[in-house]
C-alpha positions as CSV (number, residue, x, y, z in Angstrom):
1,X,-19.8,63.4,-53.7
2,X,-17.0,61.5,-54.8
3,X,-15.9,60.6,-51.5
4,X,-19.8,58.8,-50.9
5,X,-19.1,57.4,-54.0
6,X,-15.8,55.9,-53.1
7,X,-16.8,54.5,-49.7
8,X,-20.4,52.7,-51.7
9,X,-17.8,51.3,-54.1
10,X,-15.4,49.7,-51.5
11,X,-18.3,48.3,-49.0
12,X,-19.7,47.0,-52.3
13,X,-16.2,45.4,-53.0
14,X,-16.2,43.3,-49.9
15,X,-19.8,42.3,-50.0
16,X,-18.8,40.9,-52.9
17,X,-15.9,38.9,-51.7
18,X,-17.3,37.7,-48.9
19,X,-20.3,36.2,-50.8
20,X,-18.1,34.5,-53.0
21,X,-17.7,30.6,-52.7
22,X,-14.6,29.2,-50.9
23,X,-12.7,26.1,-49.9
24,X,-12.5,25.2,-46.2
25,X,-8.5,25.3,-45.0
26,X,-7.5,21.9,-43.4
27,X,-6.6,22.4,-39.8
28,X,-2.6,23.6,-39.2
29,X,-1.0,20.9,-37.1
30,X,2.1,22.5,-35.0
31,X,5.0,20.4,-35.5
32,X,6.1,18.0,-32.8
33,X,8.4,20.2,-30.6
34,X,12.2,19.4,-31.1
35,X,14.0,18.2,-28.0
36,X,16.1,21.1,-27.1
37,X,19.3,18.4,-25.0
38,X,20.5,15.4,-26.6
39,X,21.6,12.2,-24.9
40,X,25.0,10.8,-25.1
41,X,26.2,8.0,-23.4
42,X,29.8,9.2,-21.5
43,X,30.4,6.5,-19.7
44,X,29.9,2.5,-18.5
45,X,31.2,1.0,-16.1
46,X,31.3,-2.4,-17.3
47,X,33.0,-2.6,-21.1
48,X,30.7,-4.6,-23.6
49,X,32.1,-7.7,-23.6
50,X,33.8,-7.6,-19.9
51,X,34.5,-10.1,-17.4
52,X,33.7,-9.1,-14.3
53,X,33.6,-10.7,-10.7
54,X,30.2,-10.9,-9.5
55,X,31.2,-10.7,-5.8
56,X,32.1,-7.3,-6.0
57,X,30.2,-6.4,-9.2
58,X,26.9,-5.4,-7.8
59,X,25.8,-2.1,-9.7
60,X,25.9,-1.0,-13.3
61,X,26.4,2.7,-13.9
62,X,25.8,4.6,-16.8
63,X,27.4,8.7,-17.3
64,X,25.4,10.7,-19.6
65,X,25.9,14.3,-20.7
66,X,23.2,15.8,-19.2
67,X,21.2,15.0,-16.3
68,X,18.6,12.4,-16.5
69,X,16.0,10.2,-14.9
70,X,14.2,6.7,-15.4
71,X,11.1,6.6,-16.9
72,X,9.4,3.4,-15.4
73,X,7.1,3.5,-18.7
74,X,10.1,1.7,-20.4
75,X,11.8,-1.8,-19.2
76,X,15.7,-2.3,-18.6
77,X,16.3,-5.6,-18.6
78,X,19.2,-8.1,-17.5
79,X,18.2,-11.8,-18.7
80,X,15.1,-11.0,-19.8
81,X,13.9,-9.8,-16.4
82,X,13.1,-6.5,-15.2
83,X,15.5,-4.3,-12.9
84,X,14.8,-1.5,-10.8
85,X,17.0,1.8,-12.0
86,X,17.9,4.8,-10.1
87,X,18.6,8.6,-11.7
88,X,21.0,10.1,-10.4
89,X,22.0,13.7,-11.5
90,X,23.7,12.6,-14.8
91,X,24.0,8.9,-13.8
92,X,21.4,5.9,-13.8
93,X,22.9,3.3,-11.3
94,X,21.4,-0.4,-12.4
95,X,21.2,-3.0,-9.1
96,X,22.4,-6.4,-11.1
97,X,22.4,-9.0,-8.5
98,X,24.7,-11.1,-10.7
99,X,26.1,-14.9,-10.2
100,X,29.3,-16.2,-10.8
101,X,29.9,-18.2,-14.1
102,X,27.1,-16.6,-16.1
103,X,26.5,-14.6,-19.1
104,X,24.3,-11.9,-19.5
105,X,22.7,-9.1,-21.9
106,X,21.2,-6.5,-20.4
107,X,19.0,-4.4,-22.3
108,X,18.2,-0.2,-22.3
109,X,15.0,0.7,-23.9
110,X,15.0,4.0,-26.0
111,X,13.3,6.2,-23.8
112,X,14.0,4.1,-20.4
113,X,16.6,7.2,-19.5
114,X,15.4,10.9,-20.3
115,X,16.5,14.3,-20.4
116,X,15.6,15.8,-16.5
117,X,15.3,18.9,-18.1
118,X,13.1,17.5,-21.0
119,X,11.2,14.7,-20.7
120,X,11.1,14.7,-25.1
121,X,15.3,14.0,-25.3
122,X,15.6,10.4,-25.1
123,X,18.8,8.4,-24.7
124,X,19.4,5.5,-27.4
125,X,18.9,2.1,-26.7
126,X,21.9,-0.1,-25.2
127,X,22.9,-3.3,-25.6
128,X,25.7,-4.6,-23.1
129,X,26.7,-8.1,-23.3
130,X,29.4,-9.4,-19.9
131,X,30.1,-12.4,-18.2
132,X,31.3,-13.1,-14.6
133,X,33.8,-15.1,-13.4
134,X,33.8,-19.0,-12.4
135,X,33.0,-19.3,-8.3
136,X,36.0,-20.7,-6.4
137,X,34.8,-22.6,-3.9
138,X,36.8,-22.7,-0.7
139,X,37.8,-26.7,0.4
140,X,36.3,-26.7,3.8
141,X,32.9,-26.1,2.2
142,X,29.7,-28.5,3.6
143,X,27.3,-30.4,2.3
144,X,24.2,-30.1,2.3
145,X,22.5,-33.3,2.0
146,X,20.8,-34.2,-1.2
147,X,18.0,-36.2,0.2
148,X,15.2,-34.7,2.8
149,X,14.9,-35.7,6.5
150,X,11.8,-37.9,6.2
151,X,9.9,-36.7,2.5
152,X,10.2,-39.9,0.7
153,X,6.7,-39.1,-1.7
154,X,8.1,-38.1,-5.3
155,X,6.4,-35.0,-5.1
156,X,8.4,-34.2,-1.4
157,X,12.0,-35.4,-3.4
158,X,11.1,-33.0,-6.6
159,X,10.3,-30.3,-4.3
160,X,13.6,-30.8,-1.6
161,X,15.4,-30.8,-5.1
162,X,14.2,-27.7,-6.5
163,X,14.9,-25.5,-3.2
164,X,18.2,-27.3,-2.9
165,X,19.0,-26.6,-6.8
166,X,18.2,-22.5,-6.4
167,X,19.7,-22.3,-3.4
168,X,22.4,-19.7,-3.3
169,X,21.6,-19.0,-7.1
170,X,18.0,-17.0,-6.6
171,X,15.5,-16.9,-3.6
172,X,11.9,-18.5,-4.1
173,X,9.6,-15.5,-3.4
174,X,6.3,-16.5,-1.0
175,X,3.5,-14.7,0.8
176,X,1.0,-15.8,3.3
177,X,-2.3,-16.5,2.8
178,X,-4.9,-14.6,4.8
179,X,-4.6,-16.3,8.0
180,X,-6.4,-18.4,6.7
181,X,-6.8,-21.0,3.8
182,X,-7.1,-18.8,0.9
183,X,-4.8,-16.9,-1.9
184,X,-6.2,-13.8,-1.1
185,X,-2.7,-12.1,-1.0
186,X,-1.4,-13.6,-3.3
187,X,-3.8,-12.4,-5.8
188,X,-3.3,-9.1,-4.8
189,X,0.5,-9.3,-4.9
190,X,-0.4,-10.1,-8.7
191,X,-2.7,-7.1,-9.4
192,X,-0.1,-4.8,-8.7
193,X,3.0,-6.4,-9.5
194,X,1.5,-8.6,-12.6
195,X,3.3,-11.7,-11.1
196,X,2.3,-14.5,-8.5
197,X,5.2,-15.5,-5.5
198,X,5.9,-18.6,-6.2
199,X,4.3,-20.0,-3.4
200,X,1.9,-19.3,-0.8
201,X,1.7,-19.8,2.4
202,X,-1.4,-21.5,4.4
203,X,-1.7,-22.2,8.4
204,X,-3.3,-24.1,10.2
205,X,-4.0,-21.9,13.1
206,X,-8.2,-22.5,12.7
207,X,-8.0,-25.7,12.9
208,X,-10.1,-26.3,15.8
209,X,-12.8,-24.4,14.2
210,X,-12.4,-26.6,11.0
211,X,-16.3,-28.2,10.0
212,X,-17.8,-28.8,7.0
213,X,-20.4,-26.5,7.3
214,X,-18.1,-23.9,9.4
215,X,-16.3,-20.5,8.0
216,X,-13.6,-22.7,7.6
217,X,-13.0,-26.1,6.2
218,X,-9.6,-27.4,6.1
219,X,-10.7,-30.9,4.5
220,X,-11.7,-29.0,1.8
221,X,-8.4,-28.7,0.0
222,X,-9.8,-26.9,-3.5
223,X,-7.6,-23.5,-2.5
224,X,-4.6,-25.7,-2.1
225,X,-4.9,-28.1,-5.4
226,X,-6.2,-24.8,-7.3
227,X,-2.9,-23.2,-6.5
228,X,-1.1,-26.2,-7.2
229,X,-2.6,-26.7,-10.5
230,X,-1.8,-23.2,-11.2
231,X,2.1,-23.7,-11.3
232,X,2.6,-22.9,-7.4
233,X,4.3,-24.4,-4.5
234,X,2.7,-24.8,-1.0
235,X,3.9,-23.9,2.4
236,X,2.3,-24.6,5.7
237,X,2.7,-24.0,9.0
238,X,0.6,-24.5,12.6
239,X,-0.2,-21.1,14.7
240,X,-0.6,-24.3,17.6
241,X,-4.2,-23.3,19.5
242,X,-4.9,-25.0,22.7
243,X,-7.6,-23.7,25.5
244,X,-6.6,-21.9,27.7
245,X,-7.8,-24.2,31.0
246,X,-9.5,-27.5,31.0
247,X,-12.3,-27.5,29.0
248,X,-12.3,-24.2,28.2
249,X,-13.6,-23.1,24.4
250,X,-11.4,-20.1,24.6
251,X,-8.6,-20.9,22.5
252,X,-4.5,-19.1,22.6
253,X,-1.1,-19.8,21.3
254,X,0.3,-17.3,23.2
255,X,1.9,-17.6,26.6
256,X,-0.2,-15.0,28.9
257,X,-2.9,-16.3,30.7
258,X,-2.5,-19.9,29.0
259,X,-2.6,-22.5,31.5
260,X,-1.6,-25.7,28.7
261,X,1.3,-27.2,29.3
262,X,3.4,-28.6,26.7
263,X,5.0,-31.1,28.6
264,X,1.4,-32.6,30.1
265,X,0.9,-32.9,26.2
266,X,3.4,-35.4,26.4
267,X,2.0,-37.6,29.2
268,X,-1.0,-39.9,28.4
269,X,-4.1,-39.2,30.3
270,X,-3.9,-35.5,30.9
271,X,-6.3,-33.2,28.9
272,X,-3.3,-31.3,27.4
273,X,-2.4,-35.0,25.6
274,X,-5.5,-35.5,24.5
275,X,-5.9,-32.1,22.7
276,X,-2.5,-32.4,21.4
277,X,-2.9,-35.6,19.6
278,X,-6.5,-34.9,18.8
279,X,-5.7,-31.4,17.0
280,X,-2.3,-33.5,14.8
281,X,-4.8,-35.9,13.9
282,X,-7.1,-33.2,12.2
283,X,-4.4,-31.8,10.8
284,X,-2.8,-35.6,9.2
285,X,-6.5,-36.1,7.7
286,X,-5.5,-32.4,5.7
287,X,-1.8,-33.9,5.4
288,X,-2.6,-37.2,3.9
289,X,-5.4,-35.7,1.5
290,X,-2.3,-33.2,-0.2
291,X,-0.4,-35.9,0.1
292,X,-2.7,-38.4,-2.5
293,X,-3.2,-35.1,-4.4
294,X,0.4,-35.2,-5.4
295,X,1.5,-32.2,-3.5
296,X,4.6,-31.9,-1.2
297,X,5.3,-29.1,0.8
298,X,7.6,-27.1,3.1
299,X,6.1,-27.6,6.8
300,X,6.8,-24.5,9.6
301,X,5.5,-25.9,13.2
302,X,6.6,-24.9,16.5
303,X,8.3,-21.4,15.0
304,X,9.9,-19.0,17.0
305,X,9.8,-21.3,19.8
306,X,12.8,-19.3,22.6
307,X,11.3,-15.9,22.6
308,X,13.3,-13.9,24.7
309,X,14.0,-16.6,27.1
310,X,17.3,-16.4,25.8
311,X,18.1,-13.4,27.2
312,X,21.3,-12.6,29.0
313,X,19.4,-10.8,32.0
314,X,16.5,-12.4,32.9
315,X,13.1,-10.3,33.8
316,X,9.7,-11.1,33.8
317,X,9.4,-10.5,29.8
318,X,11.8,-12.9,29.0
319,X,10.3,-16.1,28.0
320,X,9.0,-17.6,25.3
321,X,5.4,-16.1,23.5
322,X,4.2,-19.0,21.9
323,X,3.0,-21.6,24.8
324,X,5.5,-24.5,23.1
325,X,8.7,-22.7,24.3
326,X,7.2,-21.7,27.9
327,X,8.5,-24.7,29.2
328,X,12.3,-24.6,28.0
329,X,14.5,-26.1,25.4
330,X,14.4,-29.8,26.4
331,X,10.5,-29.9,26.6
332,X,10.3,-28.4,23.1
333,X,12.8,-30.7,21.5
334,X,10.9,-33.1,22.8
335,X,7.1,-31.9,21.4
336,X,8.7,-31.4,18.1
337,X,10.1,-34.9,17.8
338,X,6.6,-36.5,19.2
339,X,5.0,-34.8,16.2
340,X,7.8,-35.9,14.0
341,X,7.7,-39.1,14.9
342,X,3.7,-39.6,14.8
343,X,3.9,-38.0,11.6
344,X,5.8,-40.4,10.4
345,X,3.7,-43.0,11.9
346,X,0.9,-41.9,10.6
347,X,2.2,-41.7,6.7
348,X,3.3,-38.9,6.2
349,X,6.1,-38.7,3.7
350,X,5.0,-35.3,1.6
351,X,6.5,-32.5,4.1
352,X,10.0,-30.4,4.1
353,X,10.3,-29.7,7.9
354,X,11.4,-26.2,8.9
355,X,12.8,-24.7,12.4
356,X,12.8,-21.7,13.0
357,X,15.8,-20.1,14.6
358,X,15.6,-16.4,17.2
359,X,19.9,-16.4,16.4
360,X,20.5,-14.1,19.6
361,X,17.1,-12.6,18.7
362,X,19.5,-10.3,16.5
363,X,21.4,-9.0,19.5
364,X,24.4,-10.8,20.8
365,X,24.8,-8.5,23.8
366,X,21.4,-9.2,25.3
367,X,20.5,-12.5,24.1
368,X,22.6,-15.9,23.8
369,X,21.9,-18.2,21.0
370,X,19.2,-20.8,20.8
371,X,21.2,-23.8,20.0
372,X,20.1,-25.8,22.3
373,X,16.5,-25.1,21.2
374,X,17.3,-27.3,17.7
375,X,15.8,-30.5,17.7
376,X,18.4,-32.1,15.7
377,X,19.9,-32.5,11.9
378,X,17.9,-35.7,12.0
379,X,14.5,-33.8,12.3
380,X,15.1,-30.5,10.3
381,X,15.6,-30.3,6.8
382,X,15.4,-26.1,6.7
383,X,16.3,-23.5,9.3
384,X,14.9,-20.3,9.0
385,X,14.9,-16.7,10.6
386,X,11.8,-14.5,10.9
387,X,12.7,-10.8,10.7
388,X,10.5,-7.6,10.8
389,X,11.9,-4.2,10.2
390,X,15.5,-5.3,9.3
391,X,17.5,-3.7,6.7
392,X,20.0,-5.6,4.5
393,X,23.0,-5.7,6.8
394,X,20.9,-6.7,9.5
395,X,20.0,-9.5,7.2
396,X,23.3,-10.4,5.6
397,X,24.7,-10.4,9.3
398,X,21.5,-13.1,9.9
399,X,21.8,-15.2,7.2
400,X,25.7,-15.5,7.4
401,X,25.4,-16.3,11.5
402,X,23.0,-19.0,11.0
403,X,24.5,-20.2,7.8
404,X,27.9,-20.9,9.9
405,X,25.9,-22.4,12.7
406,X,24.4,-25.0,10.8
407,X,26.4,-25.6,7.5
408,X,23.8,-28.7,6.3
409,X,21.1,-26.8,6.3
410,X,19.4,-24.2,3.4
411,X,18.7,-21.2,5.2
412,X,15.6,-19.4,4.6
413,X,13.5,-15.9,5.6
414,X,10.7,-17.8,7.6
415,X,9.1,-14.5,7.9
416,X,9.6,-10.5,6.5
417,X,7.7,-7.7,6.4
418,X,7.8,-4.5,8.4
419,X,8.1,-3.9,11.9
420,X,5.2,-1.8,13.6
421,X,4.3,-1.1,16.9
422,X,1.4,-2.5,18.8
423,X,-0.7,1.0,17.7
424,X,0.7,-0.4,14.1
425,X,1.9,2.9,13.8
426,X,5.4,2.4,11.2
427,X,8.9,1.7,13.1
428,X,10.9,1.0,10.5
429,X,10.5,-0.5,7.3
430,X,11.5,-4.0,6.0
431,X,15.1,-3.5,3.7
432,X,14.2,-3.9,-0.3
433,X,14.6,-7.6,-1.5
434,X,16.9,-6.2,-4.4
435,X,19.8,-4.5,-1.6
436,X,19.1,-7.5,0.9
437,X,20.2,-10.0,-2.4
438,X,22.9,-8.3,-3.6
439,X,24.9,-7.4,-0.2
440,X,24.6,-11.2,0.3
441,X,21.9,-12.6,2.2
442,X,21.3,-15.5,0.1
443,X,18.4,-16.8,1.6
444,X,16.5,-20.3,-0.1
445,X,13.2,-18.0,0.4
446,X,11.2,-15.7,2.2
447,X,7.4,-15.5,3.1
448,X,6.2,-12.1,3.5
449,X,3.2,-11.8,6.5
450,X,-0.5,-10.6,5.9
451,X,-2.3,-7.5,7.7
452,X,-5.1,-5.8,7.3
453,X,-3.1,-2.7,6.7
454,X,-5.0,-0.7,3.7
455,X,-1.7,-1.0,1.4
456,X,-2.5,-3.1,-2.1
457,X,-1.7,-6.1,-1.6
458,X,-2.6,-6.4,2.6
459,X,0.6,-7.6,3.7
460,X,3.3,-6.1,5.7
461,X,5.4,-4.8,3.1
462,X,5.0,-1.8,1.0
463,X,3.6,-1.7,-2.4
464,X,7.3,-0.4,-3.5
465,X,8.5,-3.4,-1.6
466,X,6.8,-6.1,-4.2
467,X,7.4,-3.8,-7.2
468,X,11.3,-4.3,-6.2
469,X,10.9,-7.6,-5.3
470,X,8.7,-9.3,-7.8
471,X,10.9,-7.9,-11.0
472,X,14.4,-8.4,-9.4
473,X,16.2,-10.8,-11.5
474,X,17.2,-13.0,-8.2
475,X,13.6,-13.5,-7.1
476,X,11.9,-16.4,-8.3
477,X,7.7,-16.4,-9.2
478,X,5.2,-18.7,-10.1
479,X,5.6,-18.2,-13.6
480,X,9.1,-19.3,-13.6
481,X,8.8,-22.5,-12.2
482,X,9.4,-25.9,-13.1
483,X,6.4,-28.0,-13.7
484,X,7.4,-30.7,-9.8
485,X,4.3,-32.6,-10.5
């Protein structure tokens, strides 16, 4: 009896306390979790306060304690602009790209270099103050001249005098427009990188199609002025079209199965002159309408213009692509000067004229140099090199050969991107703008080329590609510019 009277009791006991009011508990929050490595910086290997040659200076390298990697979440800066890192075991290797007679700051977010082995351990924030050393410049150095070829509008002198004033310093970053006369790329390159290149790049290759109430309408110049007005710089150039036969409405600037011949372009009363001076006429109506706009720019016709008719064994592959080259050196000289001069005949003062070089078509062996091809100092304010596919020796070794070969002249990328074959399956890809810079292919600027490849921005460079190039401290964008108006 006592026992049923012991186990009534205690179920009556906890009836009772459960039935009994009672405060809610606020909810336990665990403790952030305690890093289990700490960062210490080891090592640097530039000293705050250093002075160090920036010819041989091209990476900064910091030793932790512990193995780490970048975390892209956080900036490292040099100048104010953004650099590209690299974890390595227990080092971070910084690409600086610096310039002689300089000071800079570059600048380590807390939590830009983490633990490998736990992404909570952060390394402190750094500071690091250097300078480089004054450029000695060697006496038998040339001048470049100071004025351009035939640009004698203001906005043509402020532009020569810009490119002139970066060159060797930074390269002017580009892309080209769709094929077409839009910013379509360019607006892409800005979704994913969050900058615009500086300028952008617009061809004239529809020309013939060009009506008011066509696809295309060139005398409508609203993508160039809007551009413009946006803080960019223009660049044109002329993918030439001619038909293929007499009369013919099937167009081609390539060599195979083109019966137009350049020099008959040359010779008054043939139907290749006619076209040729017809189509530069549409294209001066464009020229002149820029040119009252206020707007200069660099001008790319004629480009690539030896093919492989350089080469050192001749075949029936080696000749020119483009139909203005089919003919040989002294024929294109001369098409390049007719345009020149009725150009200039025509008023136009607002263009930066560019030739584009094949130098050996990047194989001495097999190729000779196009020399001969160059139309003259008096005609050419720019020489540039197109290259697809090239790392950065490939493009130092480019930039120094046609540096040498024509001393007076800024040297410029005409062209970049990656190199594919004609399945665009991947050959090889175009060398980062960040290890081209620093190993010394200075050039004034490159224009990367479109494709309807589904990458972001539909040009033929990577999305990694732009990331690199659009935050490398030697790579100039729109939003850096000086107001040339």
């Amino acid at each position: 009896m006592k026992a049923i009277y012991a186990i009534f009791l205690a179920a009556f006991l906890i009836m009772a306390c459960s039935s009994g009011t009672s405060e809610e508990k606020p909810p336990v929050v665990p403790p952030s979790p305690t890093p289990t490595a700490t960062i210490t910086l080891e090592k640097q290997s530039i000293s705050n306060g250093e002075v160090v040659d920036a010819s041989t200076t091209h990476l900064l390298t910091l030793t932790y304690n512990v193995n780490v990697i970048v975390n892209s979440s956080y900036s490292i800066t040099l100048n104010g602009n953004r650099l590209m890192a690299q974890g390595k075991e227990n080092t971070v290797e910084i690409p600086l790209g610096l310039q002689a007679g300089k000071e800079y700051t570059l600048l380590v977010a807390e939590g830009a270099v983490i633990a490998a082995s736990d992404p909570s351990a952060k390394a402190p924030a750094l500071t690091l103050t250097f300078k480089t050393t004054a450029k000695e410049e060697p006496e038998d150095t040339y001048t470049i001249p100071t004025e351009p070829v035939t640009a004698s509008a203001e906005s043509a002198k402020k532009l020569y005098a810009y490119l002139l004033s970066q060159y060797g310093q930074k390269t002017i970053s580009s892309v080209m427009a769709d094929v077409n006369w839009n910013t379509i790329c360019a607006e892409k390159v800005f979704a994913l990188t969050g900058r615009y290149p500086a300028m952008n790049c617009y061809d004239f290759i529809h020309i013939c199609y060009s009506a008011p109430n066509s696809w295309i309408n060139y005398e409508d110049i609203t993508p160039v002025t809007d551009w413009v007005n946006a803080g960019g710089l223009v660049q044109l150039m002329w993918h030439f079209n001619v038909p293929k036969n007499e009369g013919a409405t099937d167009y081609a600037f390539y060599t195979d199965g083109n019966n137009f011949k350049p020099s008959h372009a040359l010779v008054s009363g043939t139907w290749e002159n006619k076209w040729f001076y017809e189509q530069m006429d549409r294209v001066i109506s464009v020229l002149l309408k820029l040119q009252d706009a206020g707007i200069a720019a660099t001008w790319r016709p004629f480009h690539e213009a030896a093919g492989n008719a350089t080469a050192r064994q001749q075949a029936g592959w080696t000749k020119a692509w483009f139909w203005w080259g089919i003919e040989g050196a002294e024929v294109y000289k001369r098409l390049w000067r007719a345009m020149f001069d009725y150009f200039q005949q025509k008023g136009i003062h607002n263009l930066i004229w560019v030739w584009t070089t094949q130098n050996y078509n990047g194989n001495s062996n097999n190729y000779y140099q196009d020399s001969s091809w160059y139309p003259g100092d008096q005609y050419v304010d720019i020489v540039a090199r197109d290259l697809y596919g090239c790392n950065a020796t490939q493009n130092k070794q480019e930039f120094t050969e046609i540096q040498s070969r024509y001393p007076t002249k800024m040297v410029a990328l005409g062209e970049c991107g990656n190199n594919y074959d004609e399945n665009q399956k991947l050959i090889t890809e175009a060398a980062l703008m960040s290890d081209t810079w620093t190993l010394g292919a200075l050039w004034s600027h490159f224009m990367v080329w479109c494709t309807k490849e589904q990458n972001a921005t539909m040009t033929m460079c990577s999305d990694n590609w732009w990331k690199d190039a659009m935050n490398n401290a030697n790579v100039i964008t729109r939003d850096q510019l000086p107001n040339l108006k």
